[in-house]
Biopython code that builds the backbone (N, CA, C, O; Angstrom):
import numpy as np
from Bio.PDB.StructureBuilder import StructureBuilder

atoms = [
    (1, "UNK", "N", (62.266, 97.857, 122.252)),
    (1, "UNK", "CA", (62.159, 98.158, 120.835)),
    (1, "UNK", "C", (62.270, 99.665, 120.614)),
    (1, "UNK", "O", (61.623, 100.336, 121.418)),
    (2, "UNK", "N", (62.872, 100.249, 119.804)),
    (2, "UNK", "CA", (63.130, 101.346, 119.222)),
    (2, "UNK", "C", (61.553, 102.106, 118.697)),
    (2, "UNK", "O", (60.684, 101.634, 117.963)),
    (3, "UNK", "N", (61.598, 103.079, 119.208)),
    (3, "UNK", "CA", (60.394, 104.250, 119.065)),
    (3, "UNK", "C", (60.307, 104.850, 117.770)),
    (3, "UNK", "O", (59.369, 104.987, 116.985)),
    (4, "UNK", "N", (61.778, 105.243, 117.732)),
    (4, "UNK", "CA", (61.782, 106.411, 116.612)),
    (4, "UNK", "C", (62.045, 105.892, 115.337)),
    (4, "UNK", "O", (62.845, 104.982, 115.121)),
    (5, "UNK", "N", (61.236, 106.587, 114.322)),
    (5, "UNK", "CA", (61.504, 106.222, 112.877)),
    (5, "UNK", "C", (62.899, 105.867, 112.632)),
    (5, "UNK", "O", (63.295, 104.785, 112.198)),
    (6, "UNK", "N", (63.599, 106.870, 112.946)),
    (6, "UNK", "CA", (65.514, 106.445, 112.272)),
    (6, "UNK", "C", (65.898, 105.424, 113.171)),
    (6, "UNK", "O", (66.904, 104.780, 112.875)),
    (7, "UNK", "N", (65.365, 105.186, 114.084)),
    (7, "UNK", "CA", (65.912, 104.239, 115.119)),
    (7, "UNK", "C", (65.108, 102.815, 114.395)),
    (7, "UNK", "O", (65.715, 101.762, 114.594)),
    (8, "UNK", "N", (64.353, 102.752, 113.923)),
    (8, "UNK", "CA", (63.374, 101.535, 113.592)),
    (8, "UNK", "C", (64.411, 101.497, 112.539)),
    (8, "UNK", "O", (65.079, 100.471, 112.410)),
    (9, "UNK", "N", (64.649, 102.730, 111.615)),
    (9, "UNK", "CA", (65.297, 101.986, 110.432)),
    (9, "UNK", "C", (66.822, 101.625, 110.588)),
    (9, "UNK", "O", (67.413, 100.747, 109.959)),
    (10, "UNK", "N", (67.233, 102.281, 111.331)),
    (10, "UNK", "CA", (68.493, 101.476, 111.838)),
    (10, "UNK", "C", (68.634, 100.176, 112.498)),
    (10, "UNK", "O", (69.560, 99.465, 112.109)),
    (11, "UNK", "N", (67.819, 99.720, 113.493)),
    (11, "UNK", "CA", (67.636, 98.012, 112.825)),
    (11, "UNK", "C", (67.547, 97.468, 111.826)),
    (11, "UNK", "O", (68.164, 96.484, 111.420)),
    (12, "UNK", "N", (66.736, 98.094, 111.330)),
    (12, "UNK", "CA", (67.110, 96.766, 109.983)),
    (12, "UNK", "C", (67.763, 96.872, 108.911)),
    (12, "UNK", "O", (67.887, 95.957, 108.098)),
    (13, "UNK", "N", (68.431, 98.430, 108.758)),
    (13, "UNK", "CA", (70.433, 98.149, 108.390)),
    (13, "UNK", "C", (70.936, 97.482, 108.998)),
    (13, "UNK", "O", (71.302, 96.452, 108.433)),
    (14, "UNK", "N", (71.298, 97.642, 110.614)),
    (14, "UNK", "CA", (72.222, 96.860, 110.906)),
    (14, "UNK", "C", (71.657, 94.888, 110.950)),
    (14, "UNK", "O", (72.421, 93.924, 110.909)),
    (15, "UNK", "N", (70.473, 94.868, 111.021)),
    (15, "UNK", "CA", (70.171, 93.028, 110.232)),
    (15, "UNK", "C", (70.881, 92.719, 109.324)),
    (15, "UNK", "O", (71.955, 92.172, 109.574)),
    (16, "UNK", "N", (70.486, 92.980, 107.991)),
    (16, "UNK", "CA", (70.956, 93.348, 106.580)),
    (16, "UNK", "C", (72.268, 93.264, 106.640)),
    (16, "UNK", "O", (72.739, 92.231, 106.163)),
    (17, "UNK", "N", (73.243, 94.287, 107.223)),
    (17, "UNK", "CA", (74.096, 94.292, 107.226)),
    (17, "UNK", "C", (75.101, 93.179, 108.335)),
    (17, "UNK", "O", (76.317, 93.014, 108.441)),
    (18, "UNK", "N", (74.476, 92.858, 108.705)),
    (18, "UNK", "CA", (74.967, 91.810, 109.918)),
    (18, "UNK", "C", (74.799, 90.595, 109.303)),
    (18, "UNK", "O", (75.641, 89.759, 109.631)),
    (19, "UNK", "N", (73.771, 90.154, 108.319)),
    (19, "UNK", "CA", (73.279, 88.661, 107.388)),
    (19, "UNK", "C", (74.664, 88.723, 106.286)),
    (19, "UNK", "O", (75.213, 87.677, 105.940)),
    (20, "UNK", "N", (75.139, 90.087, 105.793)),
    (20, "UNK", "CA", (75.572, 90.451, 104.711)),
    (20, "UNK", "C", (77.602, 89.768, 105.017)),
    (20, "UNK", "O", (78.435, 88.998, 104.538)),
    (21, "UNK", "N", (77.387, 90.845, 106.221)),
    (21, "UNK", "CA", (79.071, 90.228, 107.048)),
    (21, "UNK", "C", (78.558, 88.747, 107.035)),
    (21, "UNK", "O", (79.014, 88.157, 106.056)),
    (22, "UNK", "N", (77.748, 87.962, 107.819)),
    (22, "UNK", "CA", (78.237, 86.608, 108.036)),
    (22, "UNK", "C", (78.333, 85.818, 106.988)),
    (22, "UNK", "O", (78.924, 84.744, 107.098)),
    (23, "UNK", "N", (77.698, 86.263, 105.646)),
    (23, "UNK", "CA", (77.940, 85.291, 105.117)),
    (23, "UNK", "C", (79.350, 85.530, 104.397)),
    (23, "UNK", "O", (80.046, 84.614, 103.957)),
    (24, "UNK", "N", (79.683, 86.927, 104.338)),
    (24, "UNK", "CA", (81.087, 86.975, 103.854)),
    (24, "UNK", "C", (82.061, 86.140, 104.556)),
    (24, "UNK", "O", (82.964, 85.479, 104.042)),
    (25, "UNK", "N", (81.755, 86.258, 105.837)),
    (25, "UNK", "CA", (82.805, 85.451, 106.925)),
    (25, "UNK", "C", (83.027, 84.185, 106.642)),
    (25, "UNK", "O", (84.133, 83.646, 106.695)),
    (26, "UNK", "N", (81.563, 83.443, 106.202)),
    (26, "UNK", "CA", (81.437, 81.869, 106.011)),
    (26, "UNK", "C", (82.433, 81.418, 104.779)),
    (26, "UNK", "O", (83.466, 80.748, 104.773)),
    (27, "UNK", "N", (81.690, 82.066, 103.748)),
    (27, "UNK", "CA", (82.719, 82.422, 102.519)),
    (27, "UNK", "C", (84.085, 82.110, 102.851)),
    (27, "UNK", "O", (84.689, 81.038, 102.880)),
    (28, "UNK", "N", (84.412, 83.228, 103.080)),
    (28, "UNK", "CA", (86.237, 83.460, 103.800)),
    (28, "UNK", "C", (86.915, 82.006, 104.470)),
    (28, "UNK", "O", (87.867, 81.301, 104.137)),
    (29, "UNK", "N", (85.891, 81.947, 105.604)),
    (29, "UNK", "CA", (86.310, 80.872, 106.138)),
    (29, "UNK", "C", (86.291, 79.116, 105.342)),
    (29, "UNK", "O", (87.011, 78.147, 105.585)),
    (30, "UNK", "N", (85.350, 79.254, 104.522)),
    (30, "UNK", "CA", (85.628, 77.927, 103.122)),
    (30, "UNK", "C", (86.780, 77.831, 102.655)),
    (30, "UNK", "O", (87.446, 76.809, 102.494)),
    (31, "UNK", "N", (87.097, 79.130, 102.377)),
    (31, "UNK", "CA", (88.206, 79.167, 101.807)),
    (31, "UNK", "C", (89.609, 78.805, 102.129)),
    (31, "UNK", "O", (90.487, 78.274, 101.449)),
    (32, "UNK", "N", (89.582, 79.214, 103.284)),
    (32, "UNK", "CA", (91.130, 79.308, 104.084)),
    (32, "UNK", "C", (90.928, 77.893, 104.209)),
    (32, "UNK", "O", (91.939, 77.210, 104.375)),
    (33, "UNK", "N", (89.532, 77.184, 104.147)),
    (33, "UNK", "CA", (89.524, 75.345, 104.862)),
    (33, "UNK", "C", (90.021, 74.423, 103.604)),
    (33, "UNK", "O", (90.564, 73.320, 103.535)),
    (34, "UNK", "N", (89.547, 75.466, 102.562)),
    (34, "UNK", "CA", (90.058, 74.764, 101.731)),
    (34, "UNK", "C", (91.203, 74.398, 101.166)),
    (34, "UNK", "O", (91.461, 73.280, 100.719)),
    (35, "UNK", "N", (92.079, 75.589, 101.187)),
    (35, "UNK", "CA", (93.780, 75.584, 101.358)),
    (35, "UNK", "C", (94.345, 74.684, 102.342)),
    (35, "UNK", "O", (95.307, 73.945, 102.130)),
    (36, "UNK", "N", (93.746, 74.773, 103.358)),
    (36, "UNK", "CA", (94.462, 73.993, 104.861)),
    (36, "UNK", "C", (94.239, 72.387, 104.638)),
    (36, "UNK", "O", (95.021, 71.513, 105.013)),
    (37, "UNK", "N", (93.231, 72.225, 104.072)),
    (37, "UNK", "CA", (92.759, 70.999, 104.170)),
    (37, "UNK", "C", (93.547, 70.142, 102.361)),
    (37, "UNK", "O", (93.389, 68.978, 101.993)),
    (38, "UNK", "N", (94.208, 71.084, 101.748)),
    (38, "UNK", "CA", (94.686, 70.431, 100.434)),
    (38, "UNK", "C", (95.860, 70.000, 100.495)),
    (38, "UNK", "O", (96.792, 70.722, 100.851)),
    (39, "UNK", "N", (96.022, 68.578, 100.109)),
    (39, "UNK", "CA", (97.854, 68.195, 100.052)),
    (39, "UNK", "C", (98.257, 68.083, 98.809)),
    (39, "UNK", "O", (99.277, 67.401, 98.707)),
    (40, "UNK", "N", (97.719, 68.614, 97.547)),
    (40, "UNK", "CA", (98.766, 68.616, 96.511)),
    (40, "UNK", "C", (98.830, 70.357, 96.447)),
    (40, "UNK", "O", (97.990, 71.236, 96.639)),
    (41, "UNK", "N", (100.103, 70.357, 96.120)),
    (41, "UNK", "CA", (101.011, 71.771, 96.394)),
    (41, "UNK", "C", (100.404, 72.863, 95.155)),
    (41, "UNK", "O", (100.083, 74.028, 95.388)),
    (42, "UNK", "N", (100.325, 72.127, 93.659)),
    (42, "UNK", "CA", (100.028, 73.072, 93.006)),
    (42, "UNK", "C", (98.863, 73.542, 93.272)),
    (42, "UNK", "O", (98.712, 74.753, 93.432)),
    (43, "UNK", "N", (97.803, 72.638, 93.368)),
    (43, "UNK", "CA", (96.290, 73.317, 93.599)),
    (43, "UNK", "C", (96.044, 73.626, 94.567)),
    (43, "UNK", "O", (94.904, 74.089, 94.609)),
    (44, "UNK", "N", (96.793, 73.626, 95.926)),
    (44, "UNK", "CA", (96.995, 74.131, 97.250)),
    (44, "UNK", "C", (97.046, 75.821, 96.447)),
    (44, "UNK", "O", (96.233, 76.724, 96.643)),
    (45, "UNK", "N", (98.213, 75.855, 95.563)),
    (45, "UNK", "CA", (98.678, 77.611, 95.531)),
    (45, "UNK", "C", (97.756, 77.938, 94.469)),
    (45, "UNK", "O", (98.351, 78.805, 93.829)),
    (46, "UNK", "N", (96.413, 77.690, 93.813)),
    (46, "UNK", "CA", (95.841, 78.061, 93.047)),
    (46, "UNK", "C", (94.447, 78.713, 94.225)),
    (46, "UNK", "O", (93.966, 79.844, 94.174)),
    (47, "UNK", "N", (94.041, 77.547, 95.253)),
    (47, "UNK", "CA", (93.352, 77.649, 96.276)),
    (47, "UNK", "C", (93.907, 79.276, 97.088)),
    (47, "UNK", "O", (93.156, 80.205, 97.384)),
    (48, "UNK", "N", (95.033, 79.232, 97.246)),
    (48, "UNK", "CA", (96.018, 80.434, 98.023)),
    (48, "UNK", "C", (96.103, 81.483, 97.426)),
    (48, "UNK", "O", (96.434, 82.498, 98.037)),
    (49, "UNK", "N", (95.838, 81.506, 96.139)),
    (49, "UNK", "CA", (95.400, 83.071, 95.481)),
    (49, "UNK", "C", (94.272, 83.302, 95.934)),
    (49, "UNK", "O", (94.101, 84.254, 96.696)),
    (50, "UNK", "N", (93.175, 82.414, 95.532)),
    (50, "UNK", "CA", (91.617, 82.912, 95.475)),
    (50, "UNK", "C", (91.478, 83.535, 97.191)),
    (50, "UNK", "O", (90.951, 84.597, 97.520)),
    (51, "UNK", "N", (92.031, 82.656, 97.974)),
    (51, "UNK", "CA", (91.695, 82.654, 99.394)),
    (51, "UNK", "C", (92.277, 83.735, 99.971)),
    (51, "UNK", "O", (91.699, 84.282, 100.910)),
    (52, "UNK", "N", (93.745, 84.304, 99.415)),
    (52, "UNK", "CA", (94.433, 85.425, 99.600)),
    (52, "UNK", "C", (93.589, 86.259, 99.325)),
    (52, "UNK", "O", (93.022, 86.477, 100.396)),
    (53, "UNK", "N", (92.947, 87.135, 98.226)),
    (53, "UNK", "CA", (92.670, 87.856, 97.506)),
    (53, "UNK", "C", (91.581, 88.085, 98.476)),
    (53, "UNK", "O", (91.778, 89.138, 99.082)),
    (54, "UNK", "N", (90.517, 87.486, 98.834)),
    (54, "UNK", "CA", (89.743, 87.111, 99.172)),
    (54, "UNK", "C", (89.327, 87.993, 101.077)),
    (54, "UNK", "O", (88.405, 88.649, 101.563)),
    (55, "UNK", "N", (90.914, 87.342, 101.621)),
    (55, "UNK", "CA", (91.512, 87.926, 103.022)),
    (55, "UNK", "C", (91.493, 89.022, 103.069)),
    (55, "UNK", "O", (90.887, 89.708, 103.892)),
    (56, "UNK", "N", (92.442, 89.527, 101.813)),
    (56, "UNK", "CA", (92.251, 91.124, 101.477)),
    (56, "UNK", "C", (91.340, 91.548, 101.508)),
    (56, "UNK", "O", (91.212, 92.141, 102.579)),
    (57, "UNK", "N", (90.603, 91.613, 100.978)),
    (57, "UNK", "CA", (89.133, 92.299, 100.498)),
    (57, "UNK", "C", (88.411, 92.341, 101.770)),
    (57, "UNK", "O", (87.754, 93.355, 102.005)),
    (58, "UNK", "N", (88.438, 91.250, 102.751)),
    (58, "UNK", "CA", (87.666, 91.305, 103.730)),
    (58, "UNK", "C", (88.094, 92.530, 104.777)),
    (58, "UNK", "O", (87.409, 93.409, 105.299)),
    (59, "UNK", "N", (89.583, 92.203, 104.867)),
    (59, "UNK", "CA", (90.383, 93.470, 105.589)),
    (59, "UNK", "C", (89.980, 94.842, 105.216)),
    (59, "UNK", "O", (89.648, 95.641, 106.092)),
    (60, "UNK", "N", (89.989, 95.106, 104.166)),
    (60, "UNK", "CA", (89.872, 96.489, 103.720)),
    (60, "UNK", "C", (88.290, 97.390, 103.786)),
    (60, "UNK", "O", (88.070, 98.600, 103.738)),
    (61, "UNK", "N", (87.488, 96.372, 103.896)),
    (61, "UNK", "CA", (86.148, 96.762, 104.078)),
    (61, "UNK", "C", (85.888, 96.567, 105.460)),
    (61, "UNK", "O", (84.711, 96.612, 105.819)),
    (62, "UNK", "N", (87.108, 96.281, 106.611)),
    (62, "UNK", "CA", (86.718, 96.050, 107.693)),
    (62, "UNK", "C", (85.889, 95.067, 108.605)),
    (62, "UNK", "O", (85.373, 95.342, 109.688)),
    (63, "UNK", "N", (85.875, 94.178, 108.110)),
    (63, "UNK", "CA", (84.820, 92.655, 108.237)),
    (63, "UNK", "C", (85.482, 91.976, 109.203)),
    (63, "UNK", "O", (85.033, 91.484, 110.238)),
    (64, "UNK", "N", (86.940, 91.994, 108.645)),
    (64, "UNK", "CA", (88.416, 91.226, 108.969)),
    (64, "UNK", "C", (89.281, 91.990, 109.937)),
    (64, "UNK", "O", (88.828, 93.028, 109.454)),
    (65, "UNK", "N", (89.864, 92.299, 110.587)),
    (65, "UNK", "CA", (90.971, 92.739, 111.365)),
    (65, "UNK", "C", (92.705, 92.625, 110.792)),
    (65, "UNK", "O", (93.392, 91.608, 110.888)),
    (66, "UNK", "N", (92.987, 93.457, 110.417)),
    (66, "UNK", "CA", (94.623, 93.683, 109.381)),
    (66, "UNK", "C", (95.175, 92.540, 109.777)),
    (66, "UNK", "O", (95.597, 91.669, 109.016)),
    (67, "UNK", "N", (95.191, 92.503, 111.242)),
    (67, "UNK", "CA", (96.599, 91.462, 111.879)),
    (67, "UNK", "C", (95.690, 89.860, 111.740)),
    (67, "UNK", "O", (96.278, 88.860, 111.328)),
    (68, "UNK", "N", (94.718, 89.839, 112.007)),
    (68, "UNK", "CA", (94.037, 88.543, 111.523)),
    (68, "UNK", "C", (94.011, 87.735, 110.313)),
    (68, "UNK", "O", (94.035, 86.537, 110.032)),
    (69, "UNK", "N", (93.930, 89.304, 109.460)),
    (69, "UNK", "CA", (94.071, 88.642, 107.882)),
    (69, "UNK", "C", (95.463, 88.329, 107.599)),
    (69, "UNK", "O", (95.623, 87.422, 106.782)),
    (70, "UNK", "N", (96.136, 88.676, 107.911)),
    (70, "UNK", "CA", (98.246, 88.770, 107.718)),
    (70, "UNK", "C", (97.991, 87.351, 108.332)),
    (70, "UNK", "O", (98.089, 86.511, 107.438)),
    (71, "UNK", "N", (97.656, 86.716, 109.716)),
    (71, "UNK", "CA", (97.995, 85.666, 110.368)),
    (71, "UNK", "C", (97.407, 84.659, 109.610)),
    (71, "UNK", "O", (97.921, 83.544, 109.522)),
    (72, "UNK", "N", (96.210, 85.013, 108.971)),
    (72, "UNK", "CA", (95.373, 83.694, 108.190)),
    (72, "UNK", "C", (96.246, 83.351, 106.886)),
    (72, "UNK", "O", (96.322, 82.128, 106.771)),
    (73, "UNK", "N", (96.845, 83.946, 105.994)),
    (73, "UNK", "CA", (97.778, 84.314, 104.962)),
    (73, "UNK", "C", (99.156, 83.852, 105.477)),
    (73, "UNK", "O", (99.607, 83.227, 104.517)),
    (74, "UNK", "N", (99.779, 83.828, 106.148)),
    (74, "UNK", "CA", (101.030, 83.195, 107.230)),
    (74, "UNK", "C", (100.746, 81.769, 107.217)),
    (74, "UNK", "O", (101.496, 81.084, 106.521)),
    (75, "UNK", "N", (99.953, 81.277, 107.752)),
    (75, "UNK", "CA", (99.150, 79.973, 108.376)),
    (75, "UNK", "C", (99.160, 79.199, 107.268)),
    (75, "UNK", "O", (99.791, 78.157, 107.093)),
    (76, "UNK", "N", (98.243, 79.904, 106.341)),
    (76, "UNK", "CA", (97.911, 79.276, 104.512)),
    (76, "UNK", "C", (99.474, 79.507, 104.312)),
    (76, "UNK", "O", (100.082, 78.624, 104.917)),
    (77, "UNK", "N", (100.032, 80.087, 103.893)),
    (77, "UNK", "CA", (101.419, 80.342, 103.314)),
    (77, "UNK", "C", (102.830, 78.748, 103.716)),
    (77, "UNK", "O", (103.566, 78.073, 102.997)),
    (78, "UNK", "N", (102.562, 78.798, 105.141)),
    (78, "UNK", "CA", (103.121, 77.833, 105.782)),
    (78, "UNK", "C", (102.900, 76.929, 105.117)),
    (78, "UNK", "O", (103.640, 76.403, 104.286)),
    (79, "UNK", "N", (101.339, 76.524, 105.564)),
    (79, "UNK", "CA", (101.006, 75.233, 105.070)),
    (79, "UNK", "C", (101.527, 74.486, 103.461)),
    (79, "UNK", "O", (101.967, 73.391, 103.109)),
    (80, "UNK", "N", (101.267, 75.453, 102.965)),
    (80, "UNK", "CA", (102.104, 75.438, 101.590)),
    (80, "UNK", "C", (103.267, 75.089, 101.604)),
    (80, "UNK", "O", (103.555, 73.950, 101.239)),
    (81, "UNK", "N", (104.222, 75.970, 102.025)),
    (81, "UNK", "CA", (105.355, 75.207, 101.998)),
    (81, "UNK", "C", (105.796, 74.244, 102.504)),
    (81, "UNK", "O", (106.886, 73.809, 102.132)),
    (82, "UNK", "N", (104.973, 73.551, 103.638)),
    (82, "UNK", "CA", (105.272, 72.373, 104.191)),
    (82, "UNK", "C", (105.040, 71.050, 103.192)),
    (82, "UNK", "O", (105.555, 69.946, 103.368)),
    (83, "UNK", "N", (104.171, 71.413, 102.140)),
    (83, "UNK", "CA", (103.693, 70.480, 101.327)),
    (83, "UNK", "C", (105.251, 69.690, 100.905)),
    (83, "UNK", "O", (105.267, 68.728, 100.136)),
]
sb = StructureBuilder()
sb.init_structure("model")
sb.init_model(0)
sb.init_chain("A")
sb.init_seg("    ")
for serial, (resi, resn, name, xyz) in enumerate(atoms, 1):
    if name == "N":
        sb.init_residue(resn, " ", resi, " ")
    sb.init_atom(name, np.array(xyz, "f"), 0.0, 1.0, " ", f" {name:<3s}", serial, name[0])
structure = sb.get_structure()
């Protein structure tokens, strides 16, 4: 266990902030299940905005990995057009 005051309080940023990422992740990941898992095309691409938008945001705050979010967006994208 951590001694020092800034060290005590830096646990429990990084908790906080670690509860804060997963649930963004869970989030994220609903989402993309929910696109993948839809077979009518229009509400598939209504699902594919929110879930896009969504990819982004995670990327840019760093949660996400650039090339992860591009591949999850590819994957969803596909799926779509396979409809």
């Amino acid at each position: 266990m951590p001694q020092h005051q800034s060290a005590i309080k830096r646990v429990r940023q990084n908790k906080k902030r670690r509860e804060h990422n997963r649930a963004q992740r869970s989030k994220m990941r609903t989402l993309i299940t929910n696109v993948m898992d839809e077979t009518d095309k229009e509400k598939a691409q209504e699902l594919y905005k929110k879930a896009t938008s969504y990819v982004d945001k995670m990327s840019s705050k760093g949660i996400l990995h650039e090339n992860k979010a591009a591949r999850k967006k590819s994957q969803m994208s596909k799926h779509i057009n396979n409809l």
